[in-house]
TIDO-289423 format. One line per 5 residues: number of its first residue (from 0); their letters; for each residue x, y, z of C-alpha. Coordinates in nm, 2 decimals, padded with zeros to 4 digits. Each point is the difference from the previous one (the first is absolute). Layout:
NUM> A> X:Y:Z; ...
***
This chain:
0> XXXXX> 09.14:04.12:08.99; -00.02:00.30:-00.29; 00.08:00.34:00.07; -00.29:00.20:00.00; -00.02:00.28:-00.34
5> XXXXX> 00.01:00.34:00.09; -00.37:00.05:-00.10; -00.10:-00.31:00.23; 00.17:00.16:00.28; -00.25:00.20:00.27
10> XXXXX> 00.10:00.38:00.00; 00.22:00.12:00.28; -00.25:00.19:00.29; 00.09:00.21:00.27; -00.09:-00.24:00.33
15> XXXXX> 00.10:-00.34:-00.18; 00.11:-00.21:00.23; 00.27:-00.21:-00.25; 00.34:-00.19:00.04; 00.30:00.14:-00.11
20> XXXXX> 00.00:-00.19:-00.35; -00.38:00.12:-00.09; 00.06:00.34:00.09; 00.33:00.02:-00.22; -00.20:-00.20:-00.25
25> XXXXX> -00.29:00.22:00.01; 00.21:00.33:00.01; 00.19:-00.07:-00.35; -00.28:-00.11:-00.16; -00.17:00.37:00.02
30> XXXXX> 00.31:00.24:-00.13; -00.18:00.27:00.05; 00.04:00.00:00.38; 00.24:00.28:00.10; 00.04:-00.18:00.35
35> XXXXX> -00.15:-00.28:00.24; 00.11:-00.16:00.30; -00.05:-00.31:00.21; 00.01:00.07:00.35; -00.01:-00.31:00.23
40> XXXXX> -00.20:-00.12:-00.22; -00.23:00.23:-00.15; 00.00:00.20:-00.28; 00.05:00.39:00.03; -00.10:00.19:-00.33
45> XXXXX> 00.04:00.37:00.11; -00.17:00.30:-00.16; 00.09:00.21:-00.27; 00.30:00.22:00.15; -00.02:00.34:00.07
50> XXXXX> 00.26:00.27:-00.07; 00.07:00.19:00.32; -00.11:-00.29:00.24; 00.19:-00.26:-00.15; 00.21:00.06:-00.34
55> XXXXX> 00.18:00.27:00.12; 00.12:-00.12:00.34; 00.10:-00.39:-00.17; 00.17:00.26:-00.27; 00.29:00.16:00.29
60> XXXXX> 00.00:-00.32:00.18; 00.15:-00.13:-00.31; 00.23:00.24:-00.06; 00.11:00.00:00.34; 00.11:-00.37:00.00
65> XXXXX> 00.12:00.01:-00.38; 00.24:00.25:00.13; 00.12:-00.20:00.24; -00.01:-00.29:-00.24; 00.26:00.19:-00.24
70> XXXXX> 00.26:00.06:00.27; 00.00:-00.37:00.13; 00.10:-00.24:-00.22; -00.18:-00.32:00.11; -00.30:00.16:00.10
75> XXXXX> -00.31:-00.01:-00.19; -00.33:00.23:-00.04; -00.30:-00.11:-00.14; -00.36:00.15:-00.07; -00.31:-00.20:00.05
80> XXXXX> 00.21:-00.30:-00.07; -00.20:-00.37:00.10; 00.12:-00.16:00.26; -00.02:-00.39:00.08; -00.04:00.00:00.34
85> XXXXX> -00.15:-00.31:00.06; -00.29:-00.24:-00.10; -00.20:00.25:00.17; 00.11:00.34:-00.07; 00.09:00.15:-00.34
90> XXXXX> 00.02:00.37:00.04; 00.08:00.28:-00.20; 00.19:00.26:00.16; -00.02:00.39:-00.06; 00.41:-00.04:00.05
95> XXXXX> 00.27:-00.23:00.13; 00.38:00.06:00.09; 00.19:-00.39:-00.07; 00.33:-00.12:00.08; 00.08:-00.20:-00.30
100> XXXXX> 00.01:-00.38:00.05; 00.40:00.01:-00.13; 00.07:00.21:00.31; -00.21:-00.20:00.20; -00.33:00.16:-00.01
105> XXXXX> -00.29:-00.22:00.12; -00.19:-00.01:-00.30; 00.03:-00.06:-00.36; -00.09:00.09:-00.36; -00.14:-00.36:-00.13
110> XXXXX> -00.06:-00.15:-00.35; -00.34:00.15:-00.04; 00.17:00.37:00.11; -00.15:00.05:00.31; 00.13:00.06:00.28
115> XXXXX> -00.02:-00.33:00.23; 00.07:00.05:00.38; -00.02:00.29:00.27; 00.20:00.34:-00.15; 00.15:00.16:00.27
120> XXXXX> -00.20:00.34:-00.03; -00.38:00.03:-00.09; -00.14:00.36:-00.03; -00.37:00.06:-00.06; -00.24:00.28:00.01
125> XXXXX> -00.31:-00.01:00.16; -00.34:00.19:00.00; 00.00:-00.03:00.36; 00.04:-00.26:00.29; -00.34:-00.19:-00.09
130> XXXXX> 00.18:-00.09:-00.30; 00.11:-00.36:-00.05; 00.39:00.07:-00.02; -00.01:00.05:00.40; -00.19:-00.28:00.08
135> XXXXX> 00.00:-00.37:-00.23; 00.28:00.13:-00.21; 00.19:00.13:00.31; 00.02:-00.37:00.11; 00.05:-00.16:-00.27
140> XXXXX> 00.35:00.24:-00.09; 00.07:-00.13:00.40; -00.03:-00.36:-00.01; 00.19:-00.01:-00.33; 00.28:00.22:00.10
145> XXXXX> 00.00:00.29:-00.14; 00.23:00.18:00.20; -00.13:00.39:00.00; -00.30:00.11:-00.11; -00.16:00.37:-00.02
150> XXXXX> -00.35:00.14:-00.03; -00.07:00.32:-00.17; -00.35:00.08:00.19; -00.13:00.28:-00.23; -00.30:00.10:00.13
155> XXXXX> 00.15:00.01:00.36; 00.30:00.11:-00.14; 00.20:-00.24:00.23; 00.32:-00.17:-00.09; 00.07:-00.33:00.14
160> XXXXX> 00.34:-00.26:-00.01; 00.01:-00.33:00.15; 00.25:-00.15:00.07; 00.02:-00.39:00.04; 00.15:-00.15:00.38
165> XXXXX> -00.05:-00.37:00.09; -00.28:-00.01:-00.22; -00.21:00.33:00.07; 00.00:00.34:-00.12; 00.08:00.27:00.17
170> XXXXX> -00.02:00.39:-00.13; 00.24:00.22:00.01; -00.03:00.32:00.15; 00.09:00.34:-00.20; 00.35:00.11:00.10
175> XXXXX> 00.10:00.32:00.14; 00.00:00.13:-00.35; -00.30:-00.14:-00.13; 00.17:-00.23:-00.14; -00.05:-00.41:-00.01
180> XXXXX> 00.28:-00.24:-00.08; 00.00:-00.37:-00.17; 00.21:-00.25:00.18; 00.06:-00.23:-00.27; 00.11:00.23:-00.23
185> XXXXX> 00.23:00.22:00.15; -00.01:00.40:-00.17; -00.35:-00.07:-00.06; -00.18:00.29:00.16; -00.34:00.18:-00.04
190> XXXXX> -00.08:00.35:00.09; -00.35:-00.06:00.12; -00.06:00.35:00.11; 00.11:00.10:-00.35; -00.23:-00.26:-00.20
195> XXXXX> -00.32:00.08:00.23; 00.06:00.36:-00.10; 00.03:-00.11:-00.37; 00.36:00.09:-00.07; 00.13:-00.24:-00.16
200> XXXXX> 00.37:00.23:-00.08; 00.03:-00.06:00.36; -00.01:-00.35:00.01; 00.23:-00.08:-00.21; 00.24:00.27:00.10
205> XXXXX> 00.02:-00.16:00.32; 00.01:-00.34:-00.15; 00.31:00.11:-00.20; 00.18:00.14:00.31; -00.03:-00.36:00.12
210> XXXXX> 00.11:-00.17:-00.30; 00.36:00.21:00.04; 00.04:-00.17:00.36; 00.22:-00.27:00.09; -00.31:-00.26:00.13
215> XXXXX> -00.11:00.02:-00.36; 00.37:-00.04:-00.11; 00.08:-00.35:00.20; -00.33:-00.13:-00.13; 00.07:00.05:-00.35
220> XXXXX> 00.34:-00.19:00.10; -00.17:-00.27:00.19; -00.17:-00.02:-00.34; 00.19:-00.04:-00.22; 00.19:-00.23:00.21
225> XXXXX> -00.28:-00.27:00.01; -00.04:00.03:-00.37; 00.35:-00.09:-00.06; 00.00:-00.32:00.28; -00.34:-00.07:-00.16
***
């Protein structure tokens, strides 16, 4: 059977209800989408973004993982990179923390450079709990693995991190600092008081106290050790 042409091909629609092939199909054919997801199953094309509600935030949540990102080697930060989750579920995440696949990280970079498999770490920022990242998208990141995942509610200005055990997630609680802490990645910490206030200084102040500690010092060993048995 012949490959549709680009200008047979229906146009991509928020609501479609399409496999994994059509959407990707659909999505490359019309360039001029900045992003759209497939969420078990059905397409997600979200609005135009806003600056403070959304741009801004995804802007320090970047920053704060690319910091980590530069101090440990074999970890990897991404920005609204598609992920190939599975025939269902082809989302685009605001950010993502991966271990990579030479030092045994659970996903991959494949021939079409996506990024095939669970990451480790999925950040995204939400409008607000109604939103589809705490509820179809949640699930999805579960049943496919992905290890931690945080919610930036804005409009509740709540900050969420699950945390995956036997197949469920579970939030973590704030610490006694405000603070909450990833358990795959061991340094990685977020001020939460400090980003709900808007300071992003103070996140990564605190972050970079962690980064000089000696958990994040045996994981950059344990590291670099897989890489060279790899």
């Amino acid at each position: 059977m012949a490959t549709p042409s680009v200008s047979t091909l229906p146009r991509l629609k928020n609501g479609d209800r399409l496999t994994r092939h059509e959407f990707e199909q659909r999505y490359q054919a019309m360039p001029g989408i900045k992003k759209a997801e497939l969420i078990e199953g059905k397409v997600y094309m979200p609005s135009p973004v806003h600056a403070n509600a959304h741009a801004r935030p995804q802007n320090i949540i970047a920053g704060w993982l690319m910091t980590y990102d530069a101090h440990t080697p074999g970890v990897l930060s991404y920005d609204n990179a598609t992920v190939q989750l599975d025939l269902d579920n082809e989302p685009q995440p605001d950010a993502l923390l991966r271990i990579d696949e030479t030092c045994g990280g659970q996903s991959r970079i494949n021939d079409d450079d996506y990024i095939e498999g669970a990451p480790e770490l999925v950040v995204e920022v939400a409008h607000s709990s109604a939103a589809y990242d705490l509820h179809d998208k949640k699930r999805a990141y579960r049943r496919n693995g992905v290890q931690e995942y945080v919610v930036w509610q804005i409009a509740e200005a709540r900050l969420d991190w699950f945390q995956l055990d036997s197949g469920a997630y579970t939030a973590q609680p704030l610490d006694e600092d405000g603070c909450l802490h990833s358990a795959v990645f061991p340094g990685l910490v977020l001020d939460g008081k400090a980003l709900l206030s808007d300071d992003p200084a103070a996140v990564l102040t605190r972050l970079n106290e962690a980064l000089g500690g000696a958990a994040h010092r045996d994981f950059v060993s344990q590291l670099e050790e897989a890489r060279s048995d790899a």
